[in-house]
C-alpha positions in Angstrom: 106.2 73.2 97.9 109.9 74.0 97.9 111.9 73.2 101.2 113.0 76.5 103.7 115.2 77.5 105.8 114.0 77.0 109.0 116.5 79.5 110.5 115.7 81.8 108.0 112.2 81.1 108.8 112.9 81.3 112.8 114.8 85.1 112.3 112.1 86.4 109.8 109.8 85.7 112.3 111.5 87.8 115.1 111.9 90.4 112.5 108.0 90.6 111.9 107.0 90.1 115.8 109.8 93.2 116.6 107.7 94.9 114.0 104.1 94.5 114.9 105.0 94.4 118.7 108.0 97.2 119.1 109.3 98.1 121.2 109.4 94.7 122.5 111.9 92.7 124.8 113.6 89.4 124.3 111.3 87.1 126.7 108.2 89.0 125.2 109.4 87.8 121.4 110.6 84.3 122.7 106.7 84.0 124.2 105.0 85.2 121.9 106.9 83.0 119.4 106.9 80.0 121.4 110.7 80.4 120.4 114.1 78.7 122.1 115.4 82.0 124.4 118.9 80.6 123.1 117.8 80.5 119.5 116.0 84.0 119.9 118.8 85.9 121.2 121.3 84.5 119.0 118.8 85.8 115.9 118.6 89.3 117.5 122.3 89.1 117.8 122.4 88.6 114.2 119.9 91.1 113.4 121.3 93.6 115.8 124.5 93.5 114.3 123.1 93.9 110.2 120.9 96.8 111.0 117.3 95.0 110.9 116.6 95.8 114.7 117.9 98.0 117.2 117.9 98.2 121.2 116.5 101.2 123.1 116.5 100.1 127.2 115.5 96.2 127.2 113.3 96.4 124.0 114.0 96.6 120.5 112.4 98.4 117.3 113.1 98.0 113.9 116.3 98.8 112.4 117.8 101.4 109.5 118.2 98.5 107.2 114.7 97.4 107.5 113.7 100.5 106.7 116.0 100.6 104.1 115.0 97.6 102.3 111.3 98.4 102.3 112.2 102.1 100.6 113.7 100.0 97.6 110.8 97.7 97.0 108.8 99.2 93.9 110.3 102.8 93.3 108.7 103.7 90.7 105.1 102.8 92.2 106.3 104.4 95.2 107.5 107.7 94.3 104.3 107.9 91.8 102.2 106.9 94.7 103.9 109.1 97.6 102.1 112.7 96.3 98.7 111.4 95.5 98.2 108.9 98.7 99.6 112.5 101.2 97.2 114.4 99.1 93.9 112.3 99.4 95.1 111.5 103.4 95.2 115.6 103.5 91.7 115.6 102.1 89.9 112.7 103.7 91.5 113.1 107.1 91.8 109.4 106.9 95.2 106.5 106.9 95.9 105.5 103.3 98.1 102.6 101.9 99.5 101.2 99.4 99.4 97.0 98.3 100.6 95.1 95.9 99.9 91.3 95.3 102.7 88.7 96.0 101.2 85.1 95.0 98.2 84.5 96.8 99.2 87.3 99.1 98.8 91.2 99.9 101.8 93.3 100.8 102.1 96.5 101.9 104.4 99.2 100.1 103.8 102.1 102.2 101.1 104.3 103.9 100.3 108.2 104.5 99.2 108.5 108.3 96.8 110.4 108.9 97.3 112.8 112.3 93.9 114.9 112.6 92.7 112.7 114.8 93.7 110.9 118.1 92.0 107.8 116.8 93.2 106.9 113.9 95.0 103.4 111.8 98.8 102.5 111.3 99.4 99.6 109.5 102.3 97.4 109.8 104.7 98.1 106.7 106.1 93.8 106.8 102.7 92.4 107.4 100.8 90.7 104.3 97.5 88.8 104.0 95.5 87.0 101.7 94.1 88.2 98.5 90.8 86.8 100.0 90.9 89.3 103.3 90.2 92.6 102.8 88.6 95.2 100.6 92.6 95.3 98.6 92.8 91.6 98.5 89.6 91.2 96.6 90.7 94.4 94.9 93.8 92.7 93.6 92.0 89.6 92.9 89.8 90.6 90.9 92.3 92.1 88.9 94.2 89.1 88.0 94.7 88.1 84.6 92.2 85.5 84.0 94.3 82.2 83.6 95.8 83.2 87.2 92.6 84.1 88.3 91.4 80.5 87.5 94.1 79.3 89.5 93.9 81.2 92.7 90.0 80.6 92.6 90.6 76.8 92.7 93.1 76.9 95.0 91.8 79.2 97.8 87.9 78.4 97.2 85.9 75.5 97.7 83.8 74.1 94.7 80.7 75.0 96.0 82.6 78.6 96.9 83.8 79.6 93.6 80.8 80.5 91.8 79.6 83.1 94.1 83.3 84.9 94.8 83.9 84.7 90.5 80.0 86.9 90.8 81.6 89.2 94.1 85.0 89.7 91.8 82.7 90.8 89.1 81.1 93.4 90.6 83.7 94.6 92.2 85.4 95.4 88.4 81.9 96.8 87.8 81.4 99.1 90.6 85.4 100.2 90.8 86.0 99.7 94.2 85.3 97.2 97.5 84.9 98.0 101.2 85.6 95.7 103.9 84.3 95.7 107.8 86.6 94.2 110.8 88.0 91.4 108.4 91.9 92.2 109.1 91.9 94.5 112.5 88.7 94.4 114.5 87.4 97.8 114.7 89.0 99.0 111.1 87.2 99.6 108.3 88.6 99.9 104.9 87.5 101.1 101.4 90.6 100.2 98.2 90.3 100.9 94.9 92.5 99.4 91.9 95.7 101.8 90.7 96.6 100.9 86.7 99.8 101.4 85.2 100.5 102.8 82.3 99.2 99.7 79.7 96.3 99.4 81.6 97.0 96.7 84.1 96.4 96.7 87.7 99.6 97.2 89.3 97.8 98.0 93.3 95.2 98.8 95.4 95.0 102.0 97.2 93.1 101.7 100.2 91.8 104.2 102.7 91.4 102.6 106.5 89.0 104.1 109.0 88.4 103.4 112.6 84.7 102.1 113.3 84.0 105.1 115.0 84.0 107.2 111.4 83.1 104.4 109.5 79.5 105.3 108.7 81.2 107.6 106.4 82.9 105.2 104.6 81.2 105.4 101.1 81.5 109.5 101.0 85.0 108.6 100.4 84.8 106.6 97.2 85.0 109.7 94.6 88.0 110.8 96.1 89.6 107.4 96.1 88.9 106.4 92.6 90.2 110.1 91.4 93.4 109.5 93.6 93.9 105.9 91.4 93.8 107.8 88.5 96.2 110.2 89.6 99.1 107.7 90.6 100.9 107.8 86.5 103.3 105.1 86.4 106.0 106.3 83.3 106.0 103.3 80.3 109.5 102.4 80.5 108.2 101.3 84.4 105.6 99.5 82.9 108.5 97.7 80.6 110.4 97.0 83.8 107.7 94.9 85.2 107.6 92.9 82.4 110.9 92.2 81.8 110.7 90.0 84.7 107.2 88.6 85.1 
C-alpha cells in the first residue's frame, strides 16, 4: 500500500467531520477526531483561508471551494443525470442520488432532495462506502468487468463467502436492481439501479433512499427507477473520455 500524508490525511479528515457534522465547532471536531486542538486549528486555518470551510458564530460549514470541487467531478454524468434524478424525485416524492465506484469504494456525485415531506434523507455529498454496503455498492459490484470482479471478490470476501455473493451479484444483473434495509443509516432504506453509458457499460447507480417509515413501499418504486436509468444518455465522445484514462 503506498505511504500518505499524514497531514493530508489529518486535514481531510476535518474536511469530512465539518461535513457530516456542520455546523460544528473546533473542540467538537478535535473530540470527535481524537485530534491535537493545536493541529486542528492550524488545519481549519488552512482550510479557512483556501475556501474548503467557512465560520458562521463558533462553528463552521463547508466552504465555496468544496462545493466547487465536487461540481467538477464527472460533468458529463452529472449534467446528464441532473434532469432525470429532479424528475423521478418529483414523481416518487422520494431523495435520489447519484454513485459512482472508486476502487473498492462508493462515492457520491450528487443528490435531488426531496421536500414533500418533513421526514425525509440527505446524504452527505464527501462520504463514500464499500461496494459491499448498500443496495449501489452491490449495484456497482456487480457491474464490474469480470477480471476486476475476480479481484474485489477475493479481496473483500472470505473463501467460504465468495460463492454465495458471486450467486447474490448474479441476480441482482438478472432482476435489474437491489434494495437494501438499515445497512448504511439506521432507519434508511434504499432501492439503486445500474445507469449505462453509451457502449453499454455501467458508469453508476441511481438510488432512491426512503426513511423506514415509507419503506413498505419500497418495491412500487422500481419501474420508475429502472426507466429513470435509461433516461440518464451519456454522449459517445463522454464515453471516449472515460477511456482515455482508465
Amino acid at each position: 500500500m503506498p505511504e500518505t500524508s499524514k497531514t493530508a490525511d489529518q486535514a481531510l479528515a476535518l474536511l469530512t467531520a465539518v461535513s457530516e457534522y456542520q455546523p460544528v465547532t473546533a473542540g467538537e471536531l478535535c473530540r470527535r477526531l481524537s485530534m491535537n486542538r493545536t493541529i486542528a486549528y492550524r488545519l481549519l486555518a488552512t482550510l479557512h483561508q483556501r475556501g474548503f470551510v467557512r465560520r458562521v458564530g463558533e462553528g463552521y460549514l463547508l466552504g465555496p471551494a468544496a462545493a466547487e470541487l465536487v461540481s467538477r467531478v464527472e460533468p458529463a454524468l452529472r449534467g446528464a443525470a441532473q434532469p432525470v434524478m429532479r424528475q423521478l424525485c418529483a414523481e416518487v416524492g422520494e431523495t435520489v442520488v447519484l454513485q459512482v465506484a472508486d476502487g473498492d469504494q462508493v462515492v457520491i456525485l450528487d443528490q435531488v432532495i426531496a421536500r414533500q415531506h418533513v421526514v425525509r434523507v440527505e446524504q452527505n455529498l464527501i462520504a463514500r462506502h464499500p461496494l459491499l454496503a448498500g443496495a449501489s455498492g452491490r449495484v456497482l459490484l456487480a457491474h464490474q468487468p469480470p477480471r476486476a470482479l475476480e479481484r474485489l471478490l477475493a479481496r473483500l470476501a472470505r473463501p467460504e463467502q465468495a460463492a454465495g455473493l458471486a450467486a447474490g451479484l448474479a441476480r441482482i444483473r438478472r432482476a435489474g436492481y437491489e434494495t437494501s434495509r438499515d445497512e448504511l443509516q439506521w432507519g434508511v432504506h434504499a432501492i439503486a439501479a445500474p445507469v449505462s453509458g453509451a457502449d453499454g457499460t455501467v458508469i453508476a447507480a441511481l438510488t432512491i433512499l426512503i426513511p423506514v417509515g415509507r419503506a413498505g413501499r419500497i418495491t412500487e418504486h422500481r419501474e420508475a427507477l429502472i426507466e429513470a436509468t435509461r433516461e440518464i444518455r451519456m454522449p459517445p465522445e463522454a464515453a471516449e473520455d472515460r477511456k482515455s484514462v482508465v
